[in-house]
N, C-alpha and C positions, 0 to 999 in steps of 0.2 A: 504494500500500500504506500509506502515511506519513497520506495523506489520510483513509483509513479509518478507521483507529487516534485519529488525532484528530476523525474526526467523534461514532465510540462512545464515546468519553471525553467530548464535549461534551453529547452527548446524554444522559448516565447521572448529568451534573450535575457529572461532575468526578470524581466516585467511582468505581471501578471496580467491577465485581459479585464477591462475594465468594463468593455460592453456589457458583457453577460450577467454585470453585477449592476449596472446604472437600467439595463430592462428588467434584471430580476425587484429591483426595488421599485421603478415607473408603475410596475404591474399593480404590487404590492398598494399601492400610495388609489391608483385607478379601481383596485377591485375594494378598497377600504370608504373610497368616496362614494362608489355607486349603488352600496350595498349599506352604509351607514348613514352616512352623511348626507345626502343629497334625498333619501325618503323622510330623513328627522327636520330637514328645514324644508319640506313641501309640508307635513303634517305642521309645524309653527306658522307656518303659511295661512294654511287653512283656517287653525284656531285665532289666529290673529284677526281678517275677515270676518267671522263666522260673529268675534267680539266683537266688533267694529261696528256692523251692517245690526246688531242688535234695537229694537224700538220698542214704545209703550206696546203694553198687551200683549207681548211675544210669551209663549208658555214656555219656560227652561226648568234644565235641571243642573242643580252646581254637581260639583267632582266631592263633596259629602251626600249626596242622591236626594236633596232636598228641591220638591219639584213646586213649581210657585211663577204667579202672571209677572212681569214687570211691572212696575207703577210709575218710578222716577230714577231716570237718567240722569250722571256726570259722568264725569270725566274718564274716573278713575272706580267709581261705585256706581251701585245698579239698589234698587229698594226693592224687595219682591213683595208678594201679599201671597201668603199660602191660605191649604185649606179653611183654616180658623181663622181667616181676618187677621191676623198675624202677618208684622211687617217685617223682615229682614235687611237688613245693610251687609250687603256682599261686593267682594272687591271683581271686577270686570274680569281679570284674567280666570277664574274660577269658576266660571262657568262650561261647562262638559257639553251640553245639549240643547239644542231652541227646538219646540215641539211645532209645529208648523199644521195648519190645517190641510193643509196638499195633500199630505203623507203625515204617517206616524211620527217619526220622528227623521234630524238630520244627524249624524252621529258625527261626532267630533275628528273621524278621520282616522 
């Protein structure tokens, strides 16, 4: 095995090849981004819009599974009104699901 290693090394003049280790890493780096990275910022995508395009009287559900109408919009908080008349102060990114009368529901992606 020992023998090998230095016969390619002698043969390549001493240098070792660089190619095969700058596409074995490209590979690496391309199958790392299109299998990780590139579905998890299409899903932040979507929950980003999905917050965004929120209005009065939208039926959701936050990411604690508390299901309840909108009442009042800012910024940065949403107020819901659930079953009891009961009002919630929930912060916008925390919401999981808008129930939509089209369809059952629109899933978070």
């Amino acid at each position: 095995m020992h023998n090998l290693i230095a016969i390619a090394v002698l043969q390549g003049g001493g240098r070792p090849a660089l190619l095969p280790q700058f596409i074995m890493i490209a590979s690496f780096i391309a199958i790392f981004y299109f299998l990780l990275i590139r579905p998890q910022r299409k899903l932040q995508q979507q929950h980003r819009d999905l917050v965004a395009n929120l209005k009065k009287g939208d039926e959701i559900m936050t990411e604690g599974g508390i299901i309840g109408q909108v009442v009042h919009l800012t910024e940065d908080r949403l107020t819901i009104k659930t079953a009891e008349n009961t009002r919630i102060v929930i912060a916008r990114p925390k919401v999981a699901r808008v129930f939509t009368p089209e369809s059952t529901e629109t899933p978070k992606a």
